[in-house]
C-alpha positions, 0 to 999 in steps of 0.5 A: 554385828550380824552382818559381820559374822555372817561375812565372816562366816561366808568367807571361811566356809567359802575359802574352805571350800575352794582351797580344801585342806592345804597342810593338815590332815592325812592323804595317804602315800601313793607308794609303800615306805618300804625300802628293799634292802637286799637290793640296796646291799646288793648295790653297794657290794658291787660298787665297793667290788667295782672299786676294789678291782678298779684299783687292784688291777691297775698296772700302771700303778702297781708297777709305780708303786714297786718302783717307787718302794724299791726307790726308798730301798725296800724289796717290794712294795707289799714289804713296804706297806707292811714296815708301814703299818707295823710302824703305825700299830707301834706309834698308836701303842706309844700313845696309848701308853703315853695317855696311860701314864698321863693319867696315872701321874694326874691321879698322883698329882691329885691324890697329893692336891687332896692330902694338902688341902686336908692337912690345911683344913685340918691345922685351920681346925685345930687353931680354932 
């Protein structure tokens, strides 16, 4: 039983010794945690500003873009974009419409669920 524990013993203090704390404990970080923020937003302003020129000042694609709108009739492109968007702004009102009036009828049709089961629940009562 000795000669065990003492191997035992041996052998932990020995594999302490030679691989050290692997995993646990606390050894610090070599740089701050801190992220600069500024520079980070400064960072992603530029690349959103980069891509914005990149696309607004593209010619060649301007010009496709007027020459395909007035293709389908329209003046200009700018008209086209916003008949477009109006467009879907009215579409997203009908939904939003269409949902409401979903709800109130689900409500009715419930309402009416309730008012049966009572009456039923009711006469059940009244024939006991």
């Amino acid at each position: 039983m000795k000669k065990t524990l003492s191997v035992l013993l041996i052998t932990f203090f020995t594999s302490q010794l030679t691989f050290g704390q692997i995993g646990y404990g606390y050894t610090g970080d070599k740089r701050a945690n801190i992220d600069d923020w500024s520079k980070m937003v400064k960072e992603y302003r530029n690349n959103g500003q980069r891509a914005l020129d990149e696309s607004k000042f593209d010619k060649l694609t301007d010009r496709v873009r007027e020459k395909v709108a007035r293709e389908l009739g329209w003046s200009s492109y700018a008209e086209m974009v916003i008949a477009r968007k109006e467009k879907r702004k009215h579409l997203r009102n009908e939904r939003k419409i269409q949902r409401f009036e979903q709800r109130i009828i689900k409500r009715k049709r419930n309402a009416e669920l309730r008012r049966i089961k009572k009456e039923e629940r009711l006469k059940r009562k009244n024939k006991n």
